[in-house]
C-alpha positions in Angstrom: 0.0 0.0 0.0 1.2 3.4 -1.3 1.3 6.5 1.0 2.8 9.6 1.9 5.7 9.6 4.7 3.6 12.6 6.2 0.9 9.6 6.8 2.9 7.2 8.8 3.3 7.0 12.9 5.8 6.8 15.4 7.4 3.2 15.0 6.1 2.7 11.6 8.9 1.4 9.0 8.4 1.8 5.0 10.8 2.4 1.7 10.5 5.6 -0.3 9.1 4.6 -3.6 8.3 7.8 -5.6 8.5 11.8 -5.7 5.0 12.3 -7.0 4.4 15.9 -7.4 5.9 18.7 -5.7 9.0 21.4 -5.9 12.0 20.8 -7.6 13.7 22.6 -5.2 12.3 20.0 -2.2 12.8 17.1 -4.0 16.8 18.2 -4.7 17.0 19.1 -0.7 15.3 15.9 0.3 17.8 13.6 -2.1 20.4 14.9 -0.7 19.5 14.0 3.0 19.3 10.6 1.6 15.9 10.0 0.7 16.2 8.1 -2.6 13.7 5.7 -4.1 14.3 2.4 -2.4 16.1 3.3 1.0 14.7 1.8 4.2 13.5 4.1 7.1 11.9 4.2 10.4 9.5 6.9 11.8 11.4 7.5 15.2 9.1 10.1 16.4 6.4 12.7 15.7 6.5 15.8 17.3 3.1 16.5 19.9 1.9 19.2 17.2 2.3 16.8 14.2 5.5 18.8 13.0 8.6 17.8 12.4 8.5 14.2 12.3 12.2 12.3 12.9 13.7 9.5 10.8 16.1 6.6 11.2 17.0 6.6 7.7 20.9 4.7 6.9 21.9 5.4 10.2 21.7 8.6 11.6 18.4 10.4 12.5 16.9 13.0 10.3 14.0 15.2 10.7 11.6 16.6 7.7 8.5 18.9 8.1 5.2 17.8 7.5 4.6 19.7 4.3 8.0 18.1 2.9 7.4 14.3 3.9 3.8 15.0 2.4 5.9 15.6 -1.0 7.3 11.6 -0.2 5.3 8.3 -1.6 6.2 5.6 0.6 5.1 2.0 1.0 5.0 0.4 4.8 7.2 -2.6 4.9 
């Protein structure tokens, strides 16, 4: 099942699968964090308000805002 990274919850692991739609500009910023089709993450955390939400993504922790992991297709593994 295909979603958006902004959908997933604390503890939840998926792959990035697509950029959909969205800013070139984000999509540039967000492959150079690491987030490439096919890598493996895990939602570490979401912040009380919903934003930003932290990543376990190839070993260090990152952390996107909402309105950029909504820009993310994801499938849960």
């Amino acid at each position: 099942m295909k979603v958006t990274l902004g959908e997933l919850k604390a503890g939840e692991c998926g792959m990035i699968t697509a950029f959909p739609d969205g800013s070139s500009t984000y999509r540039r910023k967000l492959l150079a964090m690491g987030l490439t089709p096919g890598t493996r993450f895990t939602v570490s955390r979401v912040a009380p308000l919903g934003d930003p939400i932290q990543l376990q993504v190839r070993g260090f922790q990152l952390s996107v805002r909402r309105h950029e992991a909504t820009a993310v297709e994801v499938s849960r593994i």
